[in-house]
N, C-alpha and C positions, 0 to 999 in steps of 0.2 A: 567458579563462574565469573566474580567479580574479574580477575584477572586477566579472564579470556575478554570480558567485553570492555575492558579498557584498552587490550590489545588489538583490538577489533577498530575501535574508535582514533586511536592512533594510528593505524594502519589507513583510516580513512582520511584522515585530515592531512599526515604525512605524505599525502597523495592527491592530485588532482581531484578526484572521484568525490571527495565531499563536496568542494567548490562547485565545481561543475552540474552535477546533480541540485546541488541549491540554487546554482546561478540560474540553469535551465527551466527549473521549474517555476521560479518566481519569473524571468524573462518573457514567457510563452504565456504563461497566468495575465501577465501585465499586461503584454499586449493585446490578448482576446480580450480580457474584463474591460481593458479603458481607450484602449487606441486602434485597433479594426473596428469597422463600421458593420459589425457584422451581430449576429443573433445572439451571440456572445457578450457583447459590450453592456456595462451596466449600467450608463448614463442613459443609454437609446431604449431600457429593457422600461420603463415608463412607472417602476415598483421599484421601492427601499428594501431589497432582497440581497442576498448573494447566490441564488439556485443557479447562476452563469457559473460559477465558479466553484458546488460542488458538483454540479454535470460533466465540467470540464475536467476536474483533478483526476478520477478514478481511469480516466482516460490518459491522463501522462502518466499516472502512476504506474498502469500498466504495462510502461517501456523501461521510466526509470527505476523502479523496485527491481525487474532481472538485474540490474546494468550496477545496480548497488549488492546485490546478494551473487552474482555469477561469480563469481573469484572466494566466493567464501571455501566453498570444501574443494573446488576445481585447481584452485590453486594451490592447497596441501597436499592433494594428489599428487600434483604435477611436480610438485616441489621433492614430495617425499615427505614434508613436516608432520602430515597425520599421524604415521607412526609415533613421532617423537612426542607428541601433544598425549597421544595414548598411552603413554608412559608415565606421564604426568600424574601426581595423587588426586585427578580432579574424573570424574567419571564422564562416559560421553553423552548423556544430559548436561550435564552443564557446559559441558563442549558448546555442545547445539545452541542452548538456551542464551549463553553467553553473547555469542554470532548474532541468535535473533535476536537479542536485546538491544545489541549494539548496534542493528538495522533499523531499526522501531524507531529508535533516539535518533537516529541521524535523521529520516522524514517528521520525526517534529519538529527539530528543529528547524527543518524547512518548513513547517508549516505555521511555526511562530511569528516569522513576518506578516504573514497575511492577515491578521487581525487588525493591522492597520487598513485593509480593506472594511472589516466591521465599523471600524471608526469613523474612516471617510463615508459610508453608507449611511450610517446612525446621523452624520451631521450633512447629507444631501435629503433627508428624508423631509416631508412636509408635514406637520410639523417638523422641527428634529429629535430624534430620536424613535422616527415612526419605523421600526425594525423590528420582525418577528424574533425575539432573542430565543425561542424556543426551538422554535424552527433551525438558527442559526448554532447555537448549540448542539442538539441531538445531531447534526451536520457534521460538526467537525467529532464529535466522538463517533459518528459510524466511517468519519474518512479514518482515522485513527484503527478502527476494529478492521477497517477494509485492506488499510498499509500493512498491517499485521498479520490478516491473510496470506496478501499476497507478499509478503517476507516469509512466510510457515511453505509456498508454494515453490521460492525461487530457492531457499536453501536446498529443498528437497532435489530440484533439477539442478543445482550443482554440485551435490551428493553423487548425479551420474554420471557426471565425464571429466577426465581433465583437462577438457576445454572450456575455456571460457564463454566464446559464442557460441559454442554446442549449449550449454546450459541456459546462457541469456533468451537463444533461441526458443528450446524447450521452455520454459521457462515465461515469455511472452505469449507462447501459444496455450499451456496450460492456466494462466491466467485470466485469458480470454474467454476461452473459452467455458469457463467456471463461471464470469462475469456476466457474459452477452450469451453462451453458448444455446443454455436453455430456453433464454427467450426466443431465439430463432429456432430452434427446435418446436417448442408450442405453434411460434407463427406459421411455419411449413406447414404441422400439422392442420389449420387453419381453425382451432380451435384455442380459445382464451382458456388455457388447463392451466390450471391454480397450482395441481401438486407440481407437473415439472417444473414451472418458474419457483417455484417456492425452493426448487434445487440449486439454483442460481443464486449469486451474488445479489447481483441487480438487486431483484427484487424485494430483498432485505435491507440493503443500503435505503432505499428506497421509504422504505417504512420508518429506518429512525431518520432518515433525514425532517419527517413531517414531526419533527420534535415529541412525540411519542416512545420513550423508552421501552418496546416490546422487550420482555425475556426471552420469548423465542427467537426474537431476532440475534442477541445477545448468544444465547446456546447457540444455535447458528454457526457464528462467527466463530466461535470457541471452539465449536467441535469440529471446522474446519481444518484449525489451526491446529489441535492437539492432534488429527489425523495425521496433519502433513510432516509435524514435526514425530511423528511416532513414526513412519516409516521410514523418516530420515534417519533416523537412530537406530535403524535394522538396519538399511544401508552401510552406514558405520560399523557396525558391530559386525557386519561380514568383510570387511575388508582387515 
């Protein structure tokens, strides 16, 4: 497993697709948080928070998670290497787990610059230091559980084509609609129904972000994730 995700991680960096994916996300973050004049901005939001900036992430993640995960099994396909990788003394668990590992790591590390956001927040605060750390916290570990999701979701759709935008595509759409789906489902319905949002992302994210470490939220996440990746490893095992 080790070996797949170091292979993994080199195949990114040796690649545009790290830079990029980092460049893009801190770029767009940057400019809604500090420089549009918009609902967005954290200096205009009148509160020592970062809620601009985890309402905004799960929303690029949404694009750039496929766009990080679509060439994972699409491109062995395509390639033919899955064979030769199934060859290998390593089983396809650690195939998969390796990929998502090596996905996970690569949006933290995008997510490592941003704490110079907490910083600058902590020292615009009135007093300074007047910052919900708890809040801010349980924030970055449900973006964290949420990236992880949707990596457990993007590998799965590129598990089914050897196309890359076929997968990215799938891939954006199954995300989404995991995310926001339910709650426009309840909303249509015109009723505020607790169980179907409670099927949704959102609304879990949602819950640790108010710095409250729920365990349901947590199993959640997990059993999201261990679905997406168990059926990705049926995928594999029939090819």
């Amino acid at each position: 497993m080790i070996s797949i995700l170091k292979k993994e991680l080199n195949s990114f960096f040796a690649s545009p697709i790290a830079y990029l994916v980092i460049g893009v996300f801190l770029l767009i973050n940057g400019l809604f948080l500090w420089v549009f004049k918009d609902n967005y901005n954290v200096i205009n939001a009148g509160f020592a928070d970062l809620n601009s900036f985890f309402n905004l992430s799960p929303w690029l993640f949404l694009f750039l998670i496929p766009a990080i995960t679509m060439k994972s099994f699409s491109d062995e396909f395509n390639n033919g290497t899955i064979e030769i990788l199934k060859t290998k003394p390593i089983t396809n668990w650690q195939i998969i787990l390796g990929k998502f590992l090596a996905s996970v790591l690569l949006v933290i590390i995008a997510l490592i610059p941003t704490l110079t956001y907490v910083y600058t927040v902590w020292q615009l605060g009135n007093p300074i230091g007047n910052i919900d750390m708890g809040n801010t916290i349980g924030s970055y570990i449900g973006l964290i559980l949420l990236a992880s999701t949707y990596t457990a979701i993007g590998l799965f759709t590129s598990s089914l084509s050897k196309n890359q935008i076929t997968a990215f595509i799938l891939g954006v759409f199954i995300t989404f609609f995991i995310f926001y789906g339910f709650d426009a489902i309840s909303s249509v319905l015109k009723s505020n129904n607790y169980l179907i949002q409670q099927l949704g992302i959102n609304e879990h994210f949602k819950s640790i972000s108010r710095g409250v470490i729920d365990t349901r939220d947590v199993i959640y996440f997990i059993s999201v994730i261990i679905f997406f990746l168990f059926i990705t490893k049926k995928r594999i095992d029939n090819e």
